[in-house]
C-alpha positions in Angstrom: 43.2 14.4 86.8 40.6 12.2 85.1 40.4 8.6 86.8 40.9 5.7 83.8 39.2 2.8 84.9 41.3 0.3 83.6 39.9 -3.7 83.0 43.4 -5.3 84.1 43.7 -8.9 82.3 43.6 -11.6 85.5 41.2 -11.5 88.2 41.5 -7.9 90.5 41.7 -10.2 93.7 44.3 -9.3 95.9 43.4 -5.5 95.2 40.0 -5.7 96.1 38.8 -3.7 93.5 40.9 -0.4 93.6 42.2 -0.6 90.2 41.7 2.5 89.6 44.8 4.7 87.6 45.6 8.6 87.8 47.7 10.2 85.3 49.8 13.3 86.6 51.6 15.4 83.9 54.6 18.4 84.8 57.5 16.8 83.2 58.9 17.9 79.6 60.5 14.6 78.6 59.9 11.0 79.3 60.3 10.2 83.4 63.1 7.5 84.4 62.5 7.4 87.9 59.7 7.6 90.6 59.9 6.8 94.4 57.6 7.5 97.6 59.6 8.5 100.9 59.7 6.6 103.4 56.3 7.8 105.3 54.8 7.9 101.8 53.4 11.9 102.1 55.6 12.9 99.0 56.4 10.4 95.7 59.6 11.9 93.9 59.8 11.9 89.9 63.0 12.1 87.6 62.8 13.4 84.2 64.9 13.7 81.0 64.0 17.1 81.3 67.1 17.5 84.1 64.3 18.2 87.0 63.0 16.0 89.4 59.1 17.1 90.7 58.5 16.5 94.5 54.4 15.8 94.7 52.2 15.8 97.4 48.9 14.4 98.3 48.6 11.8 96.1 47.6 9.2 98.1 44.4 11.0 99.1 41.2 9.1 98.2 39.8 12.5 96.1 41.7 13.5 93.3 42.6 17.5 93.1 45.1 17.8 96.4 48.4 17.4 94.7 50.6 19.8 95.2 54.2 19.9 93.3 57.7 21.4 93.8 60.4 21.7 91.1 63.4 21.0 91.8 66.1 22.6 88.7 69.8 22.8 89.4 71.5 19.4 86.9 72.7 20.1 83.6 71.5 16.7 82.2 68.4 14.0 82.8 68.1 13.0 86.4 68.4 9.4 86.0 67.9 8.4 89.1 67.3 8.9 92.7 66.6 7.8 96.2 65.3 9.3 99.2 66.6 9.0 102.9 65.0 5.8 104.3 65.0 7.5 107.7 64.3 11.1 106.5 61.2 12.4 104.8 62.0 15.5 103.3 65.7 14.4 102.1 66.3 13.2 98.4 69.2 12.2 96.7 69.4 12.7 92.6 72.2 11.6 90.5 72.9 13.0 86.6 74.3 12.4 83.7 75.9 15.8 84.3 78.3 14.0 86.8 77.1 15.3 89.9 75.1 14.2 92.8 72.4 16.4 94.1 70.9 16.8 97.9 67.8 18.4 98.4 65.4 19.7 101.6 62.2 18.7 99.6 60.4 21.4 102.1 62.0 24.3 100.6 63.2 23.2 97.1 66.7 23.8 98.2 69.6 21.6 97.1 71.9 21.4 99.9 74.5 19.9 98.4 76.2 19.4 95.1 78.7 15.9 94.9 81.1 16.1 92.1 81.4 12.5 90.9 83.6 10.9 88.1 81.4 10.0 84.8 77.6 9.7 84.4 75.6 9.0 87.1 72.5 6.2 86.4 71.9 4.8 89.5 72.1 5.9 92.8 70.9 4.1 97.1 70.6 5.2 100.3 72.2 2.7 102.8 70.3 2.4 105.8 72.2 5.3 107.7 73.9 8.2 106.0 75.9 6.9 103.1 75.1 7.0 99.1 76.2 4.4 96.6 75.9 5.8 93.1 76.8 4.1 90.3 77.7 5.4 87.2 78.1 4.7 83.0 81.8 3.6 83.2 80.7 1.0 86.5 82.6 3.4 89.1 80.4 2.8 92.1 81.1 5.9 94.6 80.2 6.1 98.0 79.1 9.3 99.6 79.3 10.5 103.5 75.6 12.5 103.2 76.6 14.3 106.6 80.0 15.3 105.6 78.6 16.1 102.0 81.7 14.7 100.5 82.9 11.2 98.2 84.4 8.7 100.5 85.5 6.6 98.1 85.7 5.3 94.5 86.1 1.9 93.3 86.1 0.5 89.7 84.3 -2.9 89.1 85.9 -5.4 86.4 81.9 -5.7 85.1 78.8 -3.9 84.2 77.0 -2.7 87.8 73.7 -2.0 87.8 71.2 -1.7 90.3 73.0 -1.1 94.3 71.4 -2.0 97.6 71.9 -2.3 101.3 70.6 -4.8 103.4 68.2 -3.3 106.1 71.0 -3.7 108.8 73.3 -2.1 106.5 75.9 -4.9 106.6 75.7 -6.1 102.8 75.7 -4.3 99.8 74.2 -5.9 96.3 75.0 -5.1 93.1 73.1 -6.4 90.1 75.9 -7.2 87.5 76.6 -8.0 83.6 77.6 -11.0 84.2 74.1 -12.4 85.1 75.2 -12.4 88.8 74.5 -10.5 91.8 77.7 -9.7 94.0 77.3 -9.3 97.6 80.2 -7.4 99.3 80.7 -7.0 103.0 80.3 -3.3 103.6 83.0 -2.5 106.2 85.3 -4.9 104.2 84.1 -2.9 101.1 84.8 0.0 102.7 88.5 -1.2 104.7 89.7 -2.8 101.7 90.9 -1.5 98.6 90.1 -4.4 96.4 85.9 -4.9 96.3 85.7 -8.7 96.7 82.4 -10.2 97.0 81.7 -12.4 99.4 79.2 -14.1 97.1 78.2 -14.5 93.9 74.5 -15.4 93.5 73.5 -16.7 90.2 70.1 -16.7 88.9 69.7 -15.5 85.9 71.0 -16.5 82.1 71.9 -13.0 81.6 72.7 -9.4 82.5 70.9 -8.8 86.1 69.2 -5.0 86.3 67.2 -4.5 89.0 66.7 -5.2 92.8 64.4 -4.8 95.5 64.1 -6.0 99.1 60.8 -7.2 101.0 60.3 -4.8 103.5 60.0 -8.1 106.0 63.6 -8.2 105.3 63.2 -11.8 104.7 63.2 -11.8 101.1 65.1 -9.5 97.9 63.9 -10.0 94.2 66.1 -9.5 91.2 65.0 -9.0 87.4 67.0 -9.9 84.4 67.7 -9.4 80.6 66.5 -13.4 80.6 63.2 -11.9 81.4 62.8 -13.7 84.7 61.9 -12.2 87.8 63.9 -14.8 90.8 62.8 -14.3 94.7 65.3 -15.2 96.9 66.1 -16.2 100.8 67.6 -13.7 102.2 69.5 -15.5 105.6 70.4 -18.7 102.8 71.3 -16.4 99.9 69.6 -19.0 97.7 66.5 -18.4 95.0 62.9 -19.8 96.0 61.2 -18.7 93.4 61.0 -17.7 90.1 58.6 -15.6 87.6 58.2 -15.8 84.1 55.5 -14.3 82.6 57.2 -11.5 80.8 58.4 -11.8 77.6 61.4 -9.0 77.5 64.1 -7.8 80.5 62.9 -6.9 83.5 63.7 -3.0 84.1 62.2 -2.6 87.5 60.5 -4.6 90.2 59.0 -3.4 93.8 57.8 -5.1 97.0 54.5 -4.2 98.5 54.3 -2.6 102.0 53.1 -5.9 103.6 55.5 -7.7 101.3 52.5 -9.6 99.5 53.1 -8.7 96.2 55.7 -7.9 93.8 55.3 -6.0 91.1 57.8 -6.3 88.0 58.0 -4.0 84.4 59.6 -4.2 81.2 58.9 -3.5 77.5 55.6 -5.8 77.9 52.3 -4.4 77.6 51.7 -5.0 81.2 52.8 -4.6 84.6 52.6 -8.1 86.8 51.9 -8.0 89.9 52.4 -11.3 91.5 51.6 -13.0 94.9 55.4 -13.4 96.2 54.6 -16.6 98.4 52.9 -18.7 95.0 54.3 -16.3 91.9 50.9 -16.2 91.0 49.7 -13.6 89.2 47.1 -11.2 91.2 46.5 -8.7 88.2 48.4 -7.1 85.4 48.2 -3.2 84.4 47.7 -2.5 81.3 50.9 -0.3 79.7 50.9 1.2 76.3 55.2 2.0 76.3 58.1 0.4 77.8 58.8 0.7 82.0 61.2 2.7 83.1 60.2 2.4 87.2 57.8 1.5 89.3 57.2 2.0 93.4 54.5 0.2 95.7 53.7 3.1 98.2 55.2 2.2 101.4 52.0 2.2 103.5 49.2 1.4 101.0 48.6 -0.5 97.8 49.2 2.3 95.3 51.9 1.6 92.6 53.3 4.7 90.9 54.8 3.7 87.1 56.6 5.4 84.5 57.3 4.7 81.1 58.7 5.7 77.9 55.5 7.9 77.1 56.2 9.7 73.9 54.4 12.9 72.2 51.1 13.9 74.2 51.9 12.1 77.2 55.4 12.6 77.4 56.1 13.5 81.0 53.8 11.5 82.3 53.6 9.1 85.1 51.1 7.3 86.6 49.6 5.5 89.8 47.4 2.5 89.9 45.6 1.5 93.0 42.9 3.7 93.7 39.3 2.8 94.4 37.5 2.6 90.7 
């Protein structure tokens, strides 16, 4: 894989230098997801194509040690997915083609197939062994992984986006149309049959998309249609912060390992990556297509990107970090 030495707008500070960007090429259509597990040994990719690629070796310092599985079994584009935050070898992907999938990324093997009601697009691992997935029609499903089986179904009144857990497991988030994010107890969510939200955090002007905790805990981001990136308290619930150099809705955000930066994606011709304590910008990637996802490596400062590459570099995606 040819190393692009890319001149990022902004000074490099902040990544000393390794700006470096690989390009890594097995999907067929455009990707829509990428994630690292949780010891960051294997980065999982999504693809129109209906597969999801399982890579290794990536975050070696000399190119050429990549090793990729293929994993084939949905109907229609993988949307999404998520790996267990306890479990390296366990991913989760959801469809269009109405399932959920569970794989053991050290064989290939889907262990389990989760019938769901409509088309999945996104999809979280709580802390222990349940699944949110969330789909077109805003049915938000939750999934026992042990017991391979739905535990419950619940229809929201609003577009749901983007689901996640609180570390200790005891809130879930849900990025809404309404320009709000909902926070629901989890055992109430669970107990109850109506999903009231316990809060209702707004921050944003318009439809809220994404979400993505610090991995301190302390802190959770959330990007909007209104283009804004907000940081917010996570013991007060209330926003500290707030980004605005992109021009067009945020699609995807992620915290650094050390919980320094944030990095945040759109249709802009640039990825920002921002110090989370001032908001200031530490350096921007250059992107030719609009962001579909993007993941900060969960022990080093490698982000992996993907986009809305068309003809050549169609299923492509990328990582930036490396020394250049």
């Amino acid at each position: 894989h040819h190393l692009l030495v890319l001149r990022g707008i902004g000074h490099g500070g902040g990544m000393n230098g390794r700006t470096g960007v690989r390009e890594f090429q097995k999907h067929k259509k455009v990707v829509h997801a990428v994630a690292w597990n949780c010891t960051g040994s294997r980065l999982a990719s999504g693809s129109v194509d209906a597969t999801a690629h399982v890579w290794s070796g990536l975050a070696e310092e000399s190119g050429g040690k990549e090793a990729h599985l293929e994993l084939r079994g949905h109907q229609d584009g993988v949307d999404q997915l998520c790996w267990d935050p306890q479990h390296p070898d366990r991913l989760a992907t959801a469809s269009g083609d109405k399932t959920v999938r569970l794989w053991d990324v050290r064989t290939g093997k889907c262990t389990n197939v989760i019938e769901t009601r409509g088309e999945n697009i996104n999809i979280t691992w709580s802390p222990d062994h349940h699944i949110a997935v969330g789909n077109k029609d805003d049915d938000v499903s939750i999934i026992d992984v042990r017991k391979g089986k739905m535990l419950k179904t619940t229809k929201f009144g609003f577009e749901v986006n983007e689901m996640s857990w609180s570390a200790d497991g005891s809130l879930l988030f849900l990025t809404t149309g309404l320009g709000t994010v909902e926070v629901l107890r989890y055992n109430e969510f669970m107990r109850g049959g109506k999903a009231e939200s316990f809060r209702s955090l707004h921050g944003h002007t318009a439809n809220c998309y994404c979400i993505d905790f610090a991995p301190d805990n302390e802190c959770f981001a959330v990007g909007g249609a209104d283009a804004l990136v907000s940081i917010w308290n996570l013991k007060e619930l209330t926003c500290v912060r707030t980004l605005t150099r992109l021009e067009w809705p945020v699609r995807t955000l992620s915290f650094s390992h050390d919980g320094r930066l944030i990095a945040s994606a759109s249709e802009d011709t640039f990825i920002d990556i921002a110090d989370v304590q001032t908001g200031e910008q530490v350096h921007a990637v250059p992107t030719r297509v609009a962001m579909n996802s993007i993941a900060w490596h969960p022990t080093q400062l490698l982000l992996a990107y993907a986009g809305d590459d068309k003809e050549r570099d169609e299923g492509t995606f990328r990582i930036f970090g490396y020394a250049s």
